[in-house]
SELUMKOL-33007 format. One record per residue (C-alpha): residue in three letters; chain; x negated, y negated, z negated. Coordinates in steps of 0.2 Angstrom, whole numbers. Layout:
BEGIN
ATOM    r  c     xx     yy     zz
ATOM  ALA  A      X      Y      Z
...
This chain:
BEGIN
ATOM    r  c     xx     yy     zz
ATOM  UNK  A     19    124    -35
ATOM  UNK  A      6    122    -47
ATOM  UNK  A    -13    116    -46
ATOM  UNK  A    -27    125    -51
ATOM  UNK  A    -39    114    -60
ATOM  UNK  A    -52    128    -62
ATOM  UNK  A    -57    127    -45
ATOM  UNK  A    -73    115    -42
ATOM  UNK  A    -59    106    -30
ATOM  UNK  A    -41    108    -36
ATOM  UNK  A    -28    113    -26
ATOM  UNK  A    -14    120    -22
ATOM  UNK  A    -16    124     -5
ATOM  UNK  A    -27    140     -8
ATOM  UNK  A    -43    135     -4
ATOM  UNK  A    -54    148     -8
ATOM  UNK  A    -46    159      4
ATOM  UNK  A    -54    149     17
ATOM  UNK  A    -73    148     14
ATOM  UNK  A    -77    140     26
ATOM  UNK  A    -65    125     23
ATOM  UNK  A    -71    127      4
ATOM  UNK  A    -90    124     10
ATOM  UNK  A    -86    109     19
ATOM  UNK  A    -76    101      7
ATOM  UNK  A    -89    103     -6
ATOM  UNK  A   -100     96      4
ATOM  UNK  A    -91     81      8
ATOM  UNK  A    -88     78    -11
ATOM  UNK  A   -105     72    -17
ATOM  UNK  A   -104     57     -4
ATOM  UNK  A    -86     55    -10
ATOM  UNK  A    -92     53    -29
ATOM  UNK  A   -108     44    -23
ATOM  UNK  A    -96     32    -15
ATOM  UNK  A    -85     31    -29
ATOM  UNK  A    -99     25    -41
ATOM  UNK  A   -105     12    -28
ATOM  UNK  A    -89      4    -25
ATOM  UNK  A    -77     11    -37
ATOM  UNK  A    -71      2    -50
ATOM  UNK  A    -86     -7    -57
ATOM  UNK  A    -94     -5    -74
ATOM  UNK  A    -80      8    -77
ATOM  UNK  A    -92     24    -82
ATOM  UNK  A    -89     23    -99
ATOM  UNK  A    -71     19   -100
ATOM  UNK  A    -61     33   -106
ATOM  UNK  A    -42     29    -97
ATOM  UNK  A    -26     36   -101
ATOM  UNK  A    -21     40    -84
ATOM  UNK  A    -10     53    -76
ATOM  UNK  A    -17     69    -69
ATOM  UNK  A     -4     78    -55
ATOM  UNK  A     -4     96    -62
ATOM  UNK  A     12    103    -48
ATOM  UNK  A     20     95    -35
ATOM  UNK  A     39    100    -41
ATOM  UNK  A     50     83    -44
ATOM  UNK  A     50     87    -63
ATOM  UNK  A     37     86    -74
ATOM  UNK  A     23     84    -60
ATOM  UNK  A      9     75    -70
ATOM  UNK  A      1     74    -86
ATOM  UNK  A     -4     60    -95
ATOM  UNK  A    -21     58   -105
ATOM  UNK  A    -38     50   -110
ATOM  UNK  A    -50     55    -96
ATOM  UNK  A    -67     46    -93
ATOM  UNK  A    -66     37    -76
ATOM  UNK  A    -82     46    -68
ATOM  UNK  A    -73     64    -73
ATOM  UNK  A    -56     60    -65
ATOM  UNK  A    -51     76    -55
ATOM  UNK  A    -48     71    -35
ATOM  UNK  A    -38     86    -29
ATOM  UNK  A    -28     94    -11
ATOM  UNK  A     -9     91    -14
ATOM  UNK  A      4     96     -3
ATOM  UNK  A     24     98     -7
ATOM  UNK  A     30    113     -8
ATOM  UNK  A     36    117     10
ATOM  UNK  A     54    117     16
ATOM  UNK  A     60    133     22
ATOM  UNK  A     67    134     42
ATOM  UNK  A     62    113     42
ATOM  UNK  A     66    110     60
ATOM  UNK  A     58     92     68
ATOM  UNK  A     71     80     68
ATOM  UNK  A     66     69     81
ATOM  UNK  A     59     66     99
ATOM  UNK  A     59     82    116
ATOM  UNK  A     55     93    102
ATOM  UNK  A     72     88     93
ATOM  UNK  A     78    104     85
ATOM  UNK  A     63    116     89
ATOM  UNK  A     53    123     72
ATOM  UNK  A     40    111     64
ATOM  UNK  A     21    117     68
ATOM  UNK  A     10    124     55
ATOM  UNK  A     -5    122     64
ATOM  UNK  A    -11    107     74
ATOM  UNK  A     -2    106     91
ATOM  UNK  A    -18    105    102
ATOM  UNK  A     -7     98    117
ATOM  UNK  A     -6     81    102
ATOM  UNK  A    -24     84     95
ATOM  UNK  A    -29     64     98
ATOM  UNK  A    -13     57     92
ATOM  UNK  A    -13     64     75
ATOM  UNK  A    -31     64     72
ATOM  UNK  A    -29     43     75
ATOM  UNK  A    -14     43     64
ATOM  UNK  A    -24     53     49
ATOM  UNK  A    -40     44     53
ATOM  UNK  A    -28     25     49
ATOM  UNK  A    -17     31     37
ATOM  UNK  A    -33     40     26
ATOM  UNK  A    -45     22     31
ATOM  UNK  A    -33     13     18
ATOM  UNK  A    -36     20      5
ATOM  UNK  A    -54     17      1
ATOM  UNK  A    -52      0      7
ATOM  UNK  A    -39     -3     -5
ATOM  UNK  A    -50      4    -21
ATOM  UNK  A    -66     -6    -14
ATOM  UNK  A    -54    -23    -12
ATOM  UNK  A    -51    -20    -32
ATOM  UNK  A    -66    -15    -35
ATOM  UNK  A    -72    -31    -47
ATOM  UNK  A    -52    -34    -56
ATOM  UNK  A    -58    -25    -71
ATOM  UNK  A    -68    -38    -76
ATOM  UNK  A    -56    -50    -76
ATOM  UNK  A    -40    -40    -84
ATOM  UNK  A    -24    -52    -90
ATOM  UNK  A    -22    -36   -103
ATOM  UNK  A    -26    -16   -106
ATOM  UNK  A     -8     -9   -101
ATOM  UNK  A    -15    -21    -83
ATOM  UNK  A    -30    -13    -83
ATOM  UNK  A    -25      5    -87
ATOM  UNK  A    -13      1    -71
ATOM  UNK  A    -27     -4    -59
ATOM  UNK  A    -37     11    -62
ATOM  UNK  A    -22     21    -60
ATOM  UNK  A    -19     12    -43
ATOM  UNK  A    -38     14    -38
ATOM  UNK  A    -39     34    -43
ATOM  UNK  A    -25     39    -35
ATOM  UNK  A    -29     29    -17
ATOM  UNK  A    -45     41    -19
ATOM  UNK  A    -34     55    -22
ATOM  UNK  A    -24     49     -6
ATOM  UNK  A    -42     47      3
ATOM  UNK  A    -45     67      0
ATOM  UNK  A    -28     68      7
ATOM  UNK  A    -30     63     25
ATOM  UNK  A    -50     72     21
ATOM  UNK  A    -40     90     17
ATOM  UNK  A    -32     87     35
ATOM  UNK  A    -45     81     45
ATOM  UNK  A    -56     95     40
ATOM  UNK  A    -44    108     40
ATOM  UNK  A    -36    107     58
ATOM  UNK  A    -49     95     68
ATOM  UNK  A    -67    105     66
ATOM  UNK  A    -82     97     70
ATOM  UNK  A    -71     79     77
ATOM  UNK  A    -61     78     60
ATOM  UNK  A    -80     82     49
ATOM  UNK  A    -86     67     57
ATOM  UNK  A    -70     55     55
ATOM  UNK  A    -72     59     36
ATOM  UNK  A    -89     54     36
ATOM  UNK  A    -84     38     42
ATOM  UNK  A    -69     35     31
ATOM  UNK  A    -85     36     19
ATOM  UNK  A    -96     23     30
ATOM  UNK  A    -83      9     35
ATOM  UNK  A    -82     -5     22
ATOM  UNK  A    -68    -18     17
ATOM  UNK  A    -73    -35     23
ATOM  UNK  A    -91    -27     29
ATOM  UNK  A    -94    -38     44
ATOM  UNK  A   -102    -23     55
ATOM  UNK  A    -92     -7     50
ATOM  UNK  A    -75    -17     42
ATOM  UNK  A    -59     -6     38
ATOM  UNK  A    -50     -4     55
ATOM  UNK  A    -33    -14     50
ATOM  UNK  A    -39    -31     45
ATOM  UNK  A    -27    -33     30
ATOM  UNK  A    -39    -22     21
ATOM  UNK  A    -54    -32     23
ATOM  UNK  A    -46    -45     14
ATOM  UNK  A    -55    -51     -5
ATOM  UNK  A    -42    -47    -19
ATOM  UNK  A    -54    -56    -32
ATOM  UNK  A    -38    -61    -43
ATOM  UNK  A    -24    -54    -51
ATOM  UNK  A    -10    -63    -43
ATOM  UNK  A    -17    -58    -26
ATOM  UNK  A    -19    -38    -34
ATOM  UNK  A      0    -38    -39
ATOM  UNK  A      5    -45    -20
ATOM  UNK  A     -5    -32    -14
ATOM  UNK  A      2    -17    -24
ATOM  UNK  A     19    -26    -20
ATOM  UNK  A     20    -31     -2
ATOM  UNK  A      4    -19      4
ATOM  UNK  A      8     -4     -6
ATOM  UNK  A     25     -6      2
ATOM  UNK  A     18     -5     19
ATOM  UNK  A     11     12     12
ATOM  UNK  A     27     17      8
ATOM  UNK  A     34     17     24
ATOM  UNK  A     19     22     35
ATOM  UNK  A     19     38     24
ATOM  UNK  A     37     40     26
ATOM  UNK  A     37     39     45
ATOM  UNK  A     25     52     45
ATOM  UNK  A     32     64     31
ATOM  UNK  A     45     65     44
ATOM  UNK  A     31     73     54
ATOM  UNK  A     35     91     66
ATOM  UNK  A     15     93     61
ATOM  UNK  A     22     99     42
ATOM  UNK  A      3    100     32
ATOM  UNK  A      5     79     36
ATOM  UNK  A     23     82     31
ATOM  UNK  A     18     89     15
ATOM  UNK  A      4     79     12
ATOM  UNK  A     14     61     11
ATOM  UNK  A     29     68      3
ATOM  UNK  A     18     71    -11
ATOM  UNK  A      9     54     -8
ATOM  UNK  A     26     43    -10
ATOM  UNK  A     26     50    -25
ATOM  UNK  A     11     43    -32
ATOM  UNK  A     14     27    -22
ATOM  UNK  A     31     22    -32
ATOM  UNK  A     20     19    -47
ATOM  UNK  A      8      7    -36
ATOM  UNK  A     24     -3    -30
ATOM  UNK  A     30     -4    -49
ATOM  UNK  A     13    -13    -55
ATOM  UNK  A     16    -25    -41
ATOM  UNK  A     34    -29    -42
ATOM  UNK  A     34    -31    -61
ATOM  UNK  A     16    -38    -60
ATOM  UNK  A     23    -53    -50
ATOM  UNK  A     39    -55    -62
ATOM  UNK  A     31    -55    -76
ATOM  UNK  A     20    -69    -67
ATOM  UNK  A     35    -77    -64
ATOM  UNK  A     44    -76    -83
ATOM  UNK  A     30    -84    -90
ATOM  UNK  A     27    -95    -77
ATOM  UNK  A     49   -101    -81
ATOM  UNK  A     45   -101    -99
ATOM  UNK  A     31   -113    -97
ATOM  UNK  A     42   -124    -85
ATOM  UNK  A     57   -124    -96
ATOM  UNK  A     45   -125   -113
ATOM  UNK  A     37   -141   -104
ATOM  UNK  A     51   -149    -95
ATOM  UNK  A     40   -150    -80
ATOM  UNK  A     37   -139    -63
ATOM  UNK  A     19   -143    -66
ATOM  UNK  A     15   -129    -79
ATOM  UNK  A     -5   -127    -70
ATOM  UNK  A     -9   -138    -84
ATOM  UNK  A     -4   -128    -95
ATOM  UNK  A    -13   -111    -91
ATOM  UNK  A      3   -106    -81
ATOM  UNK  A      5   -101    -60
ATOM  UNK  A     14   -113    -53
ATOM  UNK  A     30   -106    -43
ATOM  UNK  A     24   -117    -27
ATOM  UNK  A      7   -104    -29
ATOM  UNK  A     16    -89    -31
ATOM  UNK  A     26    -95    -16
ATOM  UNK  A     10    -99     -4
ATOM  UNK  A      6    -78     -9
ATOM  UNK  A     20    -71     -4
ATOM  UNK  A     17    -79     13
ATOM  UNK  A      2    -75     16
ATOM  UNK  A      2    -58     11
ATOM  UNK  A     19    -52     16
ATOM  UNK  A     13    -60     34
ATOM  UNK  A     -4    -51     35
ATOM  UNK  A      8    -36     30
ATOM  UNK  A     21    -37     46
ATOM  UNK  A      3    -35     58
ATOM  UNK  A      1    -18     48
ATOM  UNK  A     14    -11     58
ATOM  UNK  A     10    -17     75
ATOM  UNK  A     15    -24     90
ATOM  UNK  A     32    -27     94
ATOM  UNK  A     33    -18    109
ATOM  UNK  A     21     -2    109
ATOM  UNK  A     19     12    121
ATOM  UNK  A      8     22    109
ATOM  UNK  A     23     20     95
ATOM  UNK  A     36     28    108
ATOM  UNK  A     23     42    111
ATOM  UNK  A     21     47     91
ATOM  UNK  A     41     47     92
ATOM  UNK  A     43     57    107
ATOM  UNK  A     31     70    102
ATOM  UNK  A     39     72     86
ATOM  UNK  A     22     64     76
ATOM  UNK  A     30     51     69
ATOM  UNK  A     48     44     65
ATOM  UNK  A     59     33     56
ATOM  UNK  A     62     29     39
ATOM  UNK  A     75     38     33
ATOM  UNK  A     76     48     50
ATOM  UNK  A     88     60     46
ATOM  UNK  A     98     46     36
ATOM  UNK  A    101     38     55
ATOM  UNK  A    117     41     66
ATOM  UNK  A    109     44     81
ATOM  UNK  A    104     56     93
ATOM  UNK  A     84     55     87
ATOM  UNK  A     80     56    105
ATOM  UNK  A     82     39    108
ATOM  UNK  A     79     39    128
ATOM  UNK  A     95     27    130
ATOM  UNK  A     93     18    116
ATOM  UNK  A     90     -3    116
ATOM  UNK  A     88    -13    102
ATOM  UNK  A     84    -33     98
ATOM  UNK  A     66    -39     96
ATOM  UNK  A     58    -58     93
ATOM  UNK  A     51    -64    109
ATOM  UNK  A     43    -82    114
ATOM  UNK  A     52    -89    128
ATOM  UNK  A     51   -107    135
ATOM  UNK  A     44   -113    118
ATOM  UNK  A     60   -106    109
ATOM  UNK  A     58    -89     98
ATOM  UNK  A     73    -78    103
ATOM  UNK  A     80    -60    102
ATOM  UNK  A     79    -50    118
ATOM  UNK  A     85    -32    121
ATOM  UNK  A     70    -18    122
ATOM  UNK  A     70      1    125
ATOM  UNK  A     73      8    106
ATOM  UNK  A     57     17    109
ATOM  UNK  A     45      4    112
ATOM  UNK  A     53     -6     99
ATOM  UNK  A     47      9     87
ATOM  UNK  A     36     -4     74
ATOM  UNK  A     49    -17     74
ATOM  UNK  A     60     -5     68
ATOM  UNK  A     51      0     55
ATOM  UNK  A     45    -20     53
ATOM  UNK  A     64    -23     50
ATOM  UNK  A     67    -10     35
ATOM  UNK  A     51    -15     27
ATOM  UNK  A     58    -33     25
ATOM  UNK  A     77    -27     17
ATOM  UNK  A     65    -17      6
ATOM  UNK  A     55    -31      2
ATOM  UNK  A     69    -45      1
ATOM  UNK  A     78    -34    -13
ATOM  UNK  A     61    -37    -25
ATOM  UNK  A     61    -54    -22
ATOM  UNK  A     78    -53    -24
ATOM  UNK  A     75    -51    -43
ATOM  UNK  A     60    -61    -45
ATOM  UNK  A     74    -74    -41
ATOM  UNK  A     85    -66    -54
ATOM  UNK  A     72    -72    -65
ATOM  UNK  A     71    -88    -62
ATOM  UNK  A     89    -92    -62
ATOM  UNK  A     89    -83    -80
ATOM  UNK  A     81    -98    -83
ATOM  UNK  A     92   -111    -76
ATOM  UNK  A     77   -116    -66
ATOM  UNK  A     83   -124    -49
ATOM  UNK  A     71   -113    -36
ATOM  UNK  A     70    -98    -26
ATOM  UNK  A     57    -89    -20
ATOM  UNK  A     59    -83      0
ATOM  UNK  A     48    -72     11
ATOM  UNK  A     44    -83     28
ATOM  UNK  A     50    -81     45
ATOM  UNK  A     44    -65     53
ATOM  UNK  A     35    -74     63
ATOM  UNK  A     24    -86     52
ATOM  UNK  A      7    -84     52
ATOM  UNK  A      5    -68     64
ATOM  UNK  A     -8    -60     73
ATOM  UNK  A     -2    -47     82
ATOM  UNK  A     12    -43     94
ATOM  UNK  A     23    -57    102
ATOM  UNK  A     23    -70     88
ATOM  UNK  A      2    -72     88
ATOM  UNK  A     -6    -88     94
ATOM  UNK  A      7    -98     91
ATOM  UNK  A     10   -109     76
ATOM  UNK  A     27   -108     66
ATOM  UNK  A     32   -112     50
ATOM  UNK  A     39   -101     36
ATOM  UNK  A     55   -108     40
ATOM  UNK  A     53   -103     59
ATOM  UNK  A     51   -119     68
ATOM  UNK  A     38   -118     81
ATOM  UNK  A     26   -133     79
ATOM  UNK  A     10   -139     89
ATOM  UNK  A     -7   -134     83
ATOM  UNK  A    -11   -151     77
ATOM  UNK  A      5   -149     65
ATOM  UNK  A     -1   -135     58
ATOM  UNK  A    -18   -140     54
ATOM  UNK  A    -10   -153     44
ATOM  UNK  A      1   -144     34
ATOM  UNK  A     -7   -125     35
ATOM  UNK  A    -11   -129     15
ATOM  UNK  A      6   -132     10
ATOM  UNK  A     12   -115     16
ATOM  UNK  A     -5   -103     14
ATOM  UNK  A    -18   -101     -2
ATOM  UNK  A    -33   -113     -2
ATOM  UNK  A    -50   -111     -9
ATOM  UNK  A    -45   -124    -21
ATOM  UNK  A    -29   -112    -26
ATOM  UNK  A    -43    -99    -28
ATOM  UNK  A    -54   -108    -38
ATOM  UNK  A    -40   -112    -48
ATOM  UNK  A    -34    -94    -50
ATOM  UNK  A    -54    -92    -55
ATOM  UNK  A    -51   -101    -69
ATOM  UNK  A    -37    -92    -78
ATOM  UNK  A    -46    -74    -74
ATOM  UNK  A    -51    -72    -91
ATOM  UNK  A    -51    -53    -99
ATOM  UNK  A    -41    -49   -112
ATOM  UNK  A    -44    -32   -123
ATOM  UNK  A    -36    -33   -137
ATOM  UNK  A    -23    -22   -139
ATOM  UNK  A     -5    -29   -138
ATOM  UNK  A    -13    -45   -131
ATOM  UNK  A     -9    -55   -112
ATOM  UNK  A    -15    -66   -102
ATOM  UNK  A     -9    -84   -105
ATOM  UNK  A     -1    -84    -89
ATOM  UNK  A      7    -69    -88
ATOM  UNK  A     23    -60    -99
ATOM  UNK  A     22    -43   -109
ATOM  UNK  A     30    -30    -99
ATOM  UNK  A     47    -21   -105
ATOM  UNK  A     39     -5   -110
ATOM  UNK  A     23      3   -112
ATOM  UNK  A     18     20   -101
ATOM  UNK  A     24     36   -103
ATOM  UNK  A     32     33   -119
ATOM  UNK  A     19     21   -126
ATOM  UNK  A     19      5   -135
ATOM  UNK  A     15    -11   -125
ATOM  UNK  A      1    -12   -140
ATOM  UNK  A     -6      6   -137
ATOM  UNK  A    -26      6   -135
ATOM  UNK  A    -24     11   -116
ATOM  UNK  A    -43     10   -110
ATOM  UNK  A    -57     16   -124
ATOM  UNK  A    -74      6   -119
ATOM  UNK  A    -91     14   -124
């Protein structure tokens, strides 16, 4: 399926054969751009960028690759081609045809689900929004602004839907994925991981790594969807996303090398002195963000996850990969519970313990990248190894918050944790540090002292190709 760029809106989802949806979209875009230019990448009008463009929505050759000046990138509707006889897979609807217009009887359900998912986006693009400034390298900052239009074209995503199946209702949730802010004290992004600053580029790779990832599954679970435009619309999304989760992972191991090279080079574990990130930094990171992460998904036990399943809104990852019966009314599975001081594993219904599920594959997932940040460092013959902390560290929603435990998993006392909070999360002084070796580097070919070259350029291109053009 191709796009058609000669539309004031491209798409491939025939929009001019809807007036009506056409006028409203059109008149949702000048507070998109508007938004754009106020909290977009800043200072970045002038920059030409070789960035990809989607031009179809087929597995082979779906995007072109080109200089195109930032405030003339072209945000489009893009769904994947549909899937003949699709049958929903899941829940009391198990086996019956997929619905191709919005299932009035589940309105509310999916109009929350849209409305979070498409809240992200923004939030993520106005979290970067200041990284430019500071970039370790052109191929890094050609990346960023990779990462930041394509969360805007995500954005229009979850826009296309709302407007399209929810009238006056989804006109008004648009307007306000336009008017909530990250880290806005009165109108903040409604999942608190998006309000969090991402001033440096260490905390930017963690986020394209472990938040990204998040993405990844929560547009999964819903391509598997019996409401097939949201279907559609994330299976083209994960394909965009892969490249968000290959600036982060390659981002942080390229952190790493440099960081073993300077460790090795020095004979000392102490390379901050020498323009490096020290390992125990990169550590504190992964805690905190791979922790603030697990609350994306939820509680442990939730009513409102079971109905999504039931009603055939939401799955599992992998769904159809799962022997099952994909009704689940039986089912039990093992979730982390507090009980007399102690954190233990009790049995649940399978369908309350929806999130944990879904908690539980995003941590294989994200295990097997650490896995190889590790590889790295034994390459080095460095004795250390990075770990993600206990599921239960540092949370703040479900069973596990209001209680202090270390990444380890030892519950400790409040006192204890006060203590000893700054040898496991990032302090301002880490910040302040991190401030210090944020310096841009533009030259072509060139990097940041503190972090390695990458293997290979984009798309073909040297490692020293001229990727962004300033004017």
């Amino acid at each position: 399926m191709s796009i058609d760029y000669n539309e004031k809106i491209p798409n491939n989802v025939d929009l001019a054969e809807d007036r009506r949806l056409q006028r409203a979209l059109e008149k949702w875009q000048p507070a998109y751009l508007e938004w754009w230019r106020d909290l977009g990448p800043a200072q970045s009008d002038t920059f030409e960028v070789y960035l990809r463009t989607a031009i179809s929505v087929e597995p082979g050759g779906w995007a072109h690759y080109d200089f195109v000046r930032m405030p003339e990138y072209r945000w489009g509707i893009f769904l994947a081609p549909p899937v003949a006889d699709r049958r929903i897979g899941f829940g009391m609807h198990k086996g019956h045809p997929v619905w191709h217009e919005l299932p009035g009887e589940y309105r509310a359900e999916l109009r929350r689900l849209i409305v979070t998912q498409g809240d992200t986006e923004p939030a993520s693009v106005e979290q970067q929004r200041y990284l430019g400034a500071t970039c370790p390298s052109l191929y890094d900052l050609r990346n960023l602004f990779q990462v930041n239009v394509e969360e805007g074209r995500h954005l229009w995503a979850m826009v296309y839907l709302l407007h399209a199946y929810f009238g006056r209702d989804g006109r008004e949730e648009a307007e306000g994925l336009l008017e909530r802010h990250a880290g806005d004290p009165d109108r903040p992004r409604i999942l608190e991981a998006f309000n969090e600053q991402t001033e440096n580029w260490l905390s930017f790779f963690m986020f394209t790594f472990f938040q990204d990832r998040d993405g990844k599954f929560q547009l999964a679970a819903l391509a598997e969807s019996g409401f097939d435009p949201l279907s559609r619309t994330c299976r083209f999304m994960l394909t965009e996303e892969a490249h968000h989760m290959f600036v982060g992972e390659t981002g942080i191991m390229r952190i790493v090398q440099r960081t073993a090279e300077l460790m090795r080079e020095h004979n000392t574990d102490d390379v901050a002195r020498f323009g490096g990130i020290p390992l125990a930094l990169v550590q504190k990171f992964i805690n905190f963000h791979y922790s603030i992460c697990l609350d994306l998904f939820g509680s442990e036990k939730s009513t409102n996850a079971a109905n999504y399943y039931t009603m055939g809104l939401k799955g599992r990852y992998d769904e159809t990969k799962i022997d099952d019966d994909h009704v689940l009314t039986d089912a039990v599975c093992e979730i982390p519970e507090v009980r007399d001081g102690q954190l233990v594993m009790t049995e649940a219904p399978a369908l309350t313990a929806m999130n944990e599920r879904l908690r539980l594959s995003y941590r294989q997932d994200s295990q097997r990248g650490v896995d190889r940040f590790n590889k790295v460092i034994r390459a080095h013959d460095i004795d250390c190894e990075l770990t993600l902390p206990h599921g239960a560290f540092h949370r703040n929603i479900g069973g596990c918050a209001g209680i202090q435990v270390t990444p380890s998993g030892e519950i400790i006392d409040r006192e204890t944790w006060n203590k000893r909070q700054a040898d496991w999360l990032p302090t301002p002084e880490d910040f302040a540090f991190l401030r210090s070796l944020m310096r841009p580097v533009t030259e072509p070919g060139r990097m940041a002292g503190w972090i390695a070259p990458p293997k290979r350029g984009i798309h073909g291109q040297p490692v020293d190709f001229d990727y962004v053009h300033f004017y």
